[in-house]
N, C-alpha and C positions, 0 to 999 in steps of 0.2 A: 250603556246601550240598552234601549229598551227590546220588547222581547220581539215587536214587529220590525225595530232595524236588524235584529241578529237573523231572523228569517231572512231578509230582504236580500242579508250578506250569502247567506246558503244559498238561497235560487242564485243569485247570480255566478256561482262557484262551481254550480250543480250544471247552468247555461254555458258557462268556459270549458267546462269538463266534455260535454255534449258536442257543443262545436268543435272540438279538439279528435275527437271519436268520428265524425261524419266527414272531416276533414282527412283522416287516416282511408278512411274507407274510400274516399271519394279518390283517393292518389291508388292505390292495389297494395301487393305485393304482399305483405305476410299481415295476420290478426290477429289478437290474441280469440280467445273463447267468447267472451262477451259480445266484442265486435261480429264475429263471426253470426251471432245471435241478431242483433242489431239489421246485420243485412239478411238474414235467410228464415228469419222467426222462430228457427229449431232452439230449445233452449242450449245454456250454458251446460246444463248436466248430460244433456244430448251429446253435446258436442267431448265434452270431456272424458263419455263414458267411449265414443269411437275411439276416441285418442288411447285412451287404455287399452282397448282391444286390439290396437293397432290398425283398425279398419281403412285410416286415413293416415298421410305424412304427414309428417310437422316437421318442425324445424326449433331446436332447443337452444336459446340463446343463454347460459348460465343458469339460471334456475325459471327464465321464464318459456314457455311453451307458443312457438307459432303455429299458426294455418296459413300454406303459401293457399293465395285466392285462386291460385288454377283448381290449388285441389278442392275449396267447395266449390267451382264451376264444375268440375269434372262431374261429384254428387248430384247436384243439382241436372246435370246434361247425363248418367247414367239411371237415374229415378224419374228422368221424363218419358210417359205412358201416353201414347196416341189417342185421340177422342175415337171413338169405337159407334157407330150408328148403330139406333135401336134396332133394326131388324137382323144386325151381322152379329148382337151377341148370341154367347153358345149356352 
């Protein structure tokens, strides 16, 4: 296998992986860290360091770590800040 079909074979592994990911996302219900990333741009260590702190739930399946999607809409809908008109700030 030369070295442009061993690439060709990674994109398209790298494309199954991807669609597999937006496919999760696109149904709810629980994310890992990554995904979570994926939908809301905060990164993975963002999101991991909440989890540590306990800021947010998860849901611990064995050794792997969820995010039920209520709780980053919950973030998302407790961190949204109203537009403020220039003459009404203080």
């Amino acid at each position: 296998m030369t070295n442009e079909a061993g690439a060709e074979v990674l994109k398209e592994k790298e494309r199954k992986k991807l669609d597999k990911q937006k496919q999760r996302l696109a149904l709810g219900g629980y994310l890992s860290a990554a995904e979570a990333e994926l939908l809301t741009g905060r990164t993975v260590a963002a999101w991991r360091m909440d989890i540590r702190k306990r800021r947010i739930a998860i849901v611990k399946i064995g050794r792997q770590v969820r995010i039920p999607r209520s709780e980053i809409e919950r973030l998302i809908r407790d961190g949204f800040r109203p537009a403020v008109a220039v003459g009404e700030r203080r």
